[in-house]
C-alpha positions in Angstrom: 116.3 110.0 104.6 116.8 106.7 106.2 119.3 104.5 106.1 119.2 100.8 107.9 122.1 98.5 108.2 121.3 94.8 108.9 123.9 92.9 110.8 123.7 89.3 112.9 123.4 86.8 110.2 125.4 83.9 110.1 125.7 80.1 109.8 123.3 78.3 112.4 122.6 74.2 112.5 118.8 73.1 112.0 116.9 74.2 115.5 119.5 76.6 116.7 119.0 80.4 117.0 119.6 83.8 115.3 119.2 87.5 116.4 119.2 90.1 113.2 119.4 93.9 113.9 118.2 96.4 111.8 120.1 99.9 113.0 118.6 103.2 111.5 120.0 106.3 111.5 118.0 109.1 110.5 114.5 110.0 111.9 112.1 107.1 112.1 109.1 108.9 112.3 105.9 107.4 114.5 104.4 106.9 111.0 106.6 104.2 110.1 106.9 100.4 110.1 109.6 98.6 110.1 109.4 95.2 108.2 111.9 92.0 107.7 111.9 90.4 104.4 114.3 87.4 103.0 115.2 85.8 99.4 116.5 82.3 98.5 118.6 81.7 95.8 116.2 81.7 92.7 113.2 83.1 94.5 111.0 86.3 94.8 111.6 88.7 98.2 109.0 87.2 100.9 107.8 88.8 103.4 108.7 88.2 107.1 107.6 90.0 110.4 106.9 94.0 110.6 106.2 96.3 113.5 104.5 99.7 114.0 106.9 102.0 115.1 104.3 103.8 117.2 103.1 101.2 119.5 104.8 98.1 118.4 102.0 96.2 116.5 103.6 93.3 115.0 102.7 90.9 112.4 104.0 87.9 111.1 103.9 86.0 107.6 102.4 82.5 108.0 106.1 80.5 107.6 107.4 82.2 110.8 104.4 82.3 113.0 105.2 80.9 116.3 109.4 80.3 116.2 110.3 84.2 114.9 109.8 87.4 117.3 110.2 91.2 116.0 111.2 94.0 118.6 111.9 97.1 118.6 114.3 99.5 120.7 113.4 103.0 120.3 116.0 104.4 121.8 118.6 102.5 119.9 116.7 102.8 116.7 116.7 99.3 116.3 114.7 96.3 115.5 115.5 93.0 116.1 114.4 89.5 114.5 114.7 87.1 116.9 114.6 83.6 114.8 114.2 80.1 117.1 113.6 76.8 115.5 115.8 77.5 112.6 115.0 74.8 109.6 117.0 74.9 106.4 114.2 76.8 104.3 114.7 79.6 106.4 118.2 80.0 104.3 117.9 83.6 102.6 119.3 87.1 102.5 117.3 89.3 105.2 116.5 92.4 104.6 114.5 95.4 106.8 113.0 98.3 105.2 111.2 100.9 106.4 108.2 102.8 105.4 105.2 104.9 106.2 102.2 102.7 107.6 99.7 103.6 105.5 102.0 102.8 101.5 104.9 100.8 100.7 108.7 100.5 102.1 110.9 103.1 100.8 113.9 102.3 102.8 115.7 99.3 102.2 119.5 97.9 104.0 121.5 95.2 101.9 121.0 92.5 103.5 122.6 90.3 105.8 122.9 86.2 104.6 121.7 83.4 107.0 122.2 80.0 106.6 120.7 77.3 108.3 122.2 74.0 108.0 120.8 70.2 108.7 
């Protein structure tokens, strides 16, 4: 069992900057990714950013390419989101899950609200 608790969100003007953390306890096994996903008011859960746990392969969704960063602490059992040139469509709940590579997430925190303002 896995549980993940988001945390760093916040209110941020248009071009600022965010960290989210995504803390697990439990064993996060090699097998695992960890991903970030976010929803807007009135929309469908999008995908974000995920890493590999084993080697820290990441990948990005097209929105976030070039101003988000994913990382991963393996000692801390942590990922981060690092989010640079906020704009206000970037105003969602985050959430990380976690899952084995090779099928779907089975591990989901509640969220953590980030606003971005103009």
């Amino acid at each position: 069992q896995v549980q993940l608790v988001e945390s760093g969100g916040g209110l941020v003007q248009a071009g600022g900057s965010l960290r989210l953390s995504c803390a697990a306890s439990g064993r996060i096994f090699s097998t695992y990714k960890i991903g970030w996903f976010r929803q807007a008011p009135g929309k469908e859960r999008n995908f974000v950013a995920r890493i590999r746990w084993r080697d820290g392969t990441v990948y990005y969704g097209d929105s976030v390419k070039g101003r988000f960063a994913i990382s991963r602490d393996n000692a801390k059992n942590t990922v981060y989101l690092q989010m640079n040139s906020l704009k206000p469509e970037d105003t969602a709940v985050y959430y990380c899950a976690a899952g084995r590579v090779d099928s779907g997430y089975e591990y989901w925190g509640q969220g953590t609200q980030v606003t971005v303002s103009l």
